[in-house]
C-alpha positions in Angstrom: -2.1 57.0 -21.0 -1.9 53.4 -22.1 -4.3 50.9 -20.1 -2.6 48.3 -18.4 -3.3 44.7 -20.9 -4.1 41.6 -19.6 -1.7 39.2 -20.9 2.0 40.1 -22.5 2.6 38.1 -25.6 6.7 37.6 -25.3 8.3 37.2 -28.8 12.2 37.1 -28.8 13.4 37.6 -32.4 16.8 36.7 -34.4 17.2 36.5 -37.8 13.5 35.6 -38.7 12.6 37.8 -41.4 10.9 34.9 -43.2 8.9 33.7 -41.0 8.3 37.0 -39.0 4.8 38.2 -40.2 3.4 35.3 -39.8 4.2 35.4 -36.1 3.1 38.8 -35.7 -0.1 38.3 -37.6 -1.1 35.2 -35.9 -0.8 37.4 -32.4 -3.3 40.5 -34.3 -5.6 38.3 -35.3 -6.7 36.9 -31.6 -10.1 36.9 -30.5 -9.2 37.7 -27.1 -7.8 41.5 -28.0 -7.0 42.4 -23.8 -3.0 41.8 -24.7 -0.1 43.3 -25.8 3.1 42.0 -27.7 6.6 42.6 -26.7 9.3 41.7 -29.1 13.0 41.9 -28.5 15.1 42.1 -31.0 18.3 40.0 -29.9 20.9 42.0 -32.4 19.3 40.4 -36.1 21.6 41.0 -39.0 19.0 40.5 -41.3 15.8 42.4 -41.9 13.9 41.6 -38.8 14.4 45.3 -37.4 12.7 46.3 -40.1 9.5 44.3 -39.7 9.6 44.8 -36.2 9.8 48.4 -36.6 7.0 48.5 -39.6 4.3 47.1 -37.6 5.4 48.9 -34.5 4.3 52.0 -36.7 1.2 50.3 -37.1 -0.1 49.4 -33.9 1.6 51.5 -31.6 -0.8 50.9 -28.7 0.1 46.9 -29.1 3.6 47.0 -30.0 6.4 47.4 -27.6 9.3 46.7 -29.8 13.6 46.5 -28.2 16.4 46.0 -29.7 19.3 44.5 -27.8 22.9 42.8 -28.6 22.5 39.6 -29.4 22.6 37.4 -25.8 20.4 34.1 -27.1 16.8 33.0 -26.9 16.6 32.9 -23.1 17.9 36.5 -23.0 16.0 38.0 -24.9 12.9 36.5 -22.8 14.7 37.4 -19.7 14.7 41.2 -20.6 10.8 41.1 -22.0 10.0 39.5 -18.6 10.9 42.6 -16.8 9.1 45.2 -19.3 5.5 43.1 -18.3 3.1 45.1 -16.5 0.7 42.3 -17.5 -1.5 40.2 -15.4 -0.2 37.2 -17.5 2.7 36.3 -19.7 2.4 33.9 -22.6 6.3 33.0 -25.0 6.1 33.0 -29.1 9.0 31.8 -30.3 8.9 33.8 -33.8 9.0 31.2 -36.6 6.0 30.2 -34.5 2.1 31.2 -34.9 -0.8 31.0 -32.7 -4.3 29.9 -33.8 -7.0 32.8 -33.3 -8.7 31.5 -30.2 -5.3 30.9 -28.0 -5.2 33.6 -26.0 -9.2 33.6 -25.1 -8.9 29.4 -24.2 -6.2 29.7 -21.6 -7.0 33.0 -20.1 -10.9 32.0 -19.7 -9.1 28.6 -17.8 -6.6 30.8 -16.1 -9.2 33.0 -14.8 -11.8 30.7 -14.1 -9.8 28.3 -12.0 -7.1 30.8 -10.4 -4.6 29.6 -12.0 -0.8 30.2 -11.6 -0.2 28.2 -14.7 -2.3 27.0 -17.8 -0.9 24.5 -19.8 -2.0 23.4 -23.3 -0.4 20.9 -25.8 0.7 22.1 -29.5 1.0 20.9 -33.2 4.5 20.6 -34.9 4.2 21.6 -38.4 6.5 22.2 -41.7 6.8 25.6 -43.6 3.5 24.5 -45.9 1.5 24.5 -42.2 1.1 20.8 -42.7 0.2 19.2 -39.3 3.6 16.2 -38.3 2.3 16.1 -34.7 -0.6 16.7 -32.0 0.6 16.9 -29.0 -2.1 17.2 -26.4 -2.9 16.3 -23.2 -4.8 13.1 -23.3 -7.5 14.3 -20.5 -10.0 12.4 -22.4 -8.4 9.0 -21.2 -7.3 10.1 -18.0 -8.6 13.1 -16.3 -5.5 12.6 -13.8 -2.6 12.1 -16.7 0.7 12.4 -15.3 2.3 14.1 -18.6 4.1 17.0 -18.0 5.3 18.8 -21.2 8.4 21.0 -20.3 8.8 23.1 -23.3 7.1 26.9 -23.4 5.0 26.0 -26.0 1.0 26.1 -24.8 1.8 27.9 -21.8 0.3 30.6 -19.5 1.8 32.2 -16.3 0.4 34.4 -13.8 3.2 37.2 -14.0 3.0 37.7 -9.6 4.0 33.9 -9.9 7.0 34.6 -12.1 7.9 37.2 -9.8 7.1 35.4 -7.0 10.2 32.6 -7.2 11.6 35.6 -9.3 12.0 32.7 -12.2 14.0 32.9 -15.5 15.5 31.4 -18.1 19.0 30.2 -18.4 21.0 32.2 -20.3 23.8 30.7 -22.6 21.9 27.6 -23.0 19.6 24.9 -24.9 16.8 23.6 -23.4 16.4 26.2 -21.0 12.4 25.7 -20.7 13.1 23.0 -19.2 14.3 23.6 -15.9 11.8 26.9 -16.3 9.2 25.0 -16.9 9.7 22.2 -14.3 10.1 24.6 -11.6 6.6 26.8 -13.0 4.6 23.7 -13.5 4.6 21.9 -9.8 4.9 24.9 -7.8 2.2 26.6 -9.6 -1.1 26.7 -7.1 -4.5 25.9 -9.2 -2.5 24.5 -12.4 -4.5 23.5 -15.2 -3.7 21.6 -17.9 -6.5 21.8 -21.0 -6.9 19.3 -24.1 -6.1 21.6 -26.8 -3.4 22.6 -29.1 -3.8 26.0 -30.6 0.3 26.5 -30.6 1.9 25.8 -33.9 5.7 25.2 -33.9 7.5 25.4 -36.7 9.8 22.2 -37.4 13.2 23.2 -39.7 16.6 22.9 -40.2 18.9 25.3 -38.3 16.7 26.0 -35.2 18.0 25.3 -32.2 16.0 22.2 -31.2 17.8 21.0 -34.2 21.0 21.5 -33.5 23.4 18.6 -31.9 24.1 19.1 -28.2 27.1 20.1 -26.5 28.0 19.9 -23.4 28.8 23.4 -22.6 25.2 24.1 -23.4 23.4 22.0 -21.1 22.0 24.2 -18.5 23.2 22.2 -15.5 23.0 24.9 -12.6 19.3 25.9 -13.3 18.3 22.2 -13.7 20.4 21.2 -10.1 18.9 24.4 -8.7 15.1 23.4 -10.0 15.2 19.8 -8.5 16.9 20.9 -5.2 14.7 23.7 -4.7 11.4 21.3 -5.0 12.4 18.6 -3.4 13.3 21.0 -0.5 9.8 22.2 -0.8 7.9 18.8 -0.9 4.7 20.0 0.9 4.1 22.6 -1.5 4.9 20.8 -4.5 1.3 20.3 -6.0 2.4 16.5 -6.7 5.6 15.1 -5.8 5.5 12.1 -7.4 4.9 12.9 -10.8 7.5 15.5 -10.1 9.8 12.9 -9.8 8.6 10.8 -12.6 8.9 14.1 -14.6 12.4 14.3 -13.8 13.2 10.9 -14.5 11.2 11.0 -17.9 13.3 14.2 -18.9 16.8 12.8 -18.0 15.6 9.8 -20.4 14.5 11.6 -23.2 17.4 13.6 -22.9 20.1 11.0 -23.3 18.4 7.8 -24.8 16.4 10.3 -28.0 16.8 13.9 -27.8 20.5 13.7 -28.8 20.1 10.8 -30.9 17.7 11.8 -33.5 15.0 14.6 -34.1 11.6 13.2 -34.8 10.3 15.3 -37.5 13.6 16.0 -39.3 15.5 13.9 -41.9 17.9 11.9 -39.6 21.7 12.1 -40.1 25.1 11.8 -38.4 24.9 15.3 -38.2 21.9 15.2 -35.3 24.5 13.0 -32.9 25.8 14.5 -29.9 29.1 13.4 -29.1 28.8 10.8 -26.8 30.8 12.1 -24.2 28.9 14.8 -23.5 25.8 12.2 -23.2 28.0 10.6 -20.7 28.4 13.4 -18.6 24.8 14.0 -18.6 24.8 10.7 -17.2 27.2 11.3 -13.9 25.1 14.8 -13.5 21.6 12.7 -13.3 23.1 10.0 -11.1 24.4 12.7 -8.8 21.1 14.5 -8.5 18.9 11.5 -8.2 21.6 10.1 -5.4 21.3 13.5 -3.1 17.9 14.8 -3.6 16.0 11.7 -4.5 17.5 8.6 -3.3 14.0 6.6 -3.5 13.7 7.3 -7.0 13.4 4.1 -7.5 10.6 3.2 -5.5 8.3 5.9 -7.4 4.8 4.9 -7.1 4.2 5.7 -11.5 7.3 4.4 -12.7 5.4 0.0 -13.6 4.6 0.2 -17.0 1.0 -1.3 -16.8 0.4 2.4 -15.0 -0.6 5.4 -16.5 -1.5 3.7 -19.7 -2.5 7.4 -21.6 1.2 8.0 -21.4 3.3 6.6 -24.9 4.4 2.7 -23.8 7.9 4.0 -25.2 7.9 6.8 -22.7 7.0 4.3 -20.1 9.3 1.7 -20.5 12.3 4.0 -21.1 11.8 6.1 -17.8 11.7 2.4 -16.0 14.6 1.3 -17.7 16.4 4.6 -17.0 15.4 3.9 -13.2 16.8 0.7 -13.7 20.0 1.2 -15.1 20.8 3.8 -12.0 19.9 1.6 -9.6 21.9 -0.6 -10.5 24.6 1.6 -12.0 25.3 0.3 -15.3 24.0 3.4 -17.1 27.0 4.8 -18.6 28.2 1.0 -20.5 24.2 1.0 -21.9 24.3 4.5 -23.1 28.3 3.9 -24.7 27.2 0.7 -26.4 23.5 2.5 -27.3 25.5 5.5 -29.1 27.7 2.8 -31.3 24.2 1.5 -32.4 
């Protein structure tokens, strides 16, 4: 009989046979060897099930492999999360790879802290593994940073804590982690975030990060449902007001850079969303800041000479974002800000 592993490694897979092995390998060649890796197969037309199935036949006791029709990314986690018998659960998105001492940094953290959550930073990199980005939290300036990093990269959950708010991803969608993650991160008892990067995420053309938005694909409900659900639950929220700044910092990135341009890929009309779908974004974050944070405003971390170990940009523009509710002159900004 199989022993029970201590952390599930979820890697949802769709037409990746090029970067595939990589992904795999990166997993096999951990330090800390308690784990397992579960990899869906979300209906690849290319040879992915072949891979998959190649090194199932040659680790059986590590590999459990699916195959599924094709639902998206967040379905294909979705099912994984109900195959763990895991004491943790860690996401590999599989043009990713892991360096070798991941899994051992944030279990020891998880474990030695009680942790519901751990939550490292990552690198972006190009097909040649040449580093674009660090992205780390900057603990060394401010033991108390207020960052929040919404994606799954870096992440560790305590599966009983998954199951507990019986949490997943929204299917159908883009940006899904982020409601996920937003919920995880400040109802997670004991989180810990760690200065270290040992996720490397591949940046290219055709992923979905990549991809303009459209409006059909925002994931509205699970983002509505996050925000009501924890400012419901204030006095279990491990800190409300960088909750709040979170989702003020998100709805910014969001409309005023995530669907303008991508950082680390050639820029082109291509990238833009259609600006009526920004706009909508727009009357959706009103709404929700109106009914279940109406003193948004007054948010003790939104002056800019605070927090000075997040990015000035990311300071200013949640302010201004603040700003331009308050006084409801959002949607002429963001129109005239799109024509730009």
């Amino acid at each position: 009989m199989t022993s029970i592993k201590k952390i599930s490694v979820i890697i949802p897979v769709y037409n990746v046979e090029k970067y595939l092995s990589k992904c795999i390998d990166s997993v096999l060649n951990q330090s800390f060897k308690d784990y397992e890796i579960i990899i869906v197969n979300d209906g690849s037309t290319d040879g992915s099930g072949n891979i998959i199935a190649d090194y199932k036949k040659k680790h059986p006791d590590l590999i459990k492999a699916y195959d599924k029709e094709n639902g998206g990314l967040s379905s294909a986690r979705n099912f994984a999360i109900d195959k763990v018998l895991s004491e943790y659960i860690t996401f590999l998105d599989s043009d990713d790879y892991l360096d070798s001492d991941y899994l051992e940094v944030l279990y020891k953290v998880a474990e030695e802290n009680s942790s519901d959550m751990v939550c490292g930073g990552q690198k972006k990199v190009d097909k040649d593994g040449n580093i674009l980005a660090r992205l780390q939290y900057p603990l060394n300036k401010n033991p108390n940073t207020i960052l929040r990093r919404l994606n799954i990269s870096g992440k560790l959950y305590r599966k009983d804590y998954v199951e507990k708010y019986h949490m997943r991803f929204a299917e159908g969608k883009t940006y899904e982690d982020d409601p996920f993650n937003l919920f995880m991160i400040f109802m997670a008892k004991n989180l810990k975030l760690v200065s270290y990067e040992g996720y490397n995420q591949l940046v290219r053309e055709g992923s979905i990060t990549s991809k303009k938005i459209q409006s059909s694909k925002i994931p509205y409900e699970a983002l509505e449902y996050t925000i009501r659900y924890v400012s419901s639950h204030k006095e279990i929220c491990n800190d409300y007001n960088v909750f709040e700044y979170t989702v003020m910092s998100f709805f910014t990135y969001f409309i005023f850079q995530a669907n303008k341009s991508h950082a680390y890929l050639a820029q082109g009309k291509e990238r833009k969303s259609d600006c009526s779908a920004v706009l909508e974004f727009c009357d959706f974050t009103l709404k929700l800041l109106k009914k279940y944070m109406p003193l948004y405003y007054k948010n003790k971390n939104l002056p800019i000479w605070k927090n000075t170990d997040l990015q000035f940009k990311q300071r200013i523009g949640t302010l201004g974002y603040a700003i331009m509710c308050k006084f409801n002159i959002i949607k002429p900004i963001v129109k005239l800000y799109y024509k730009l």
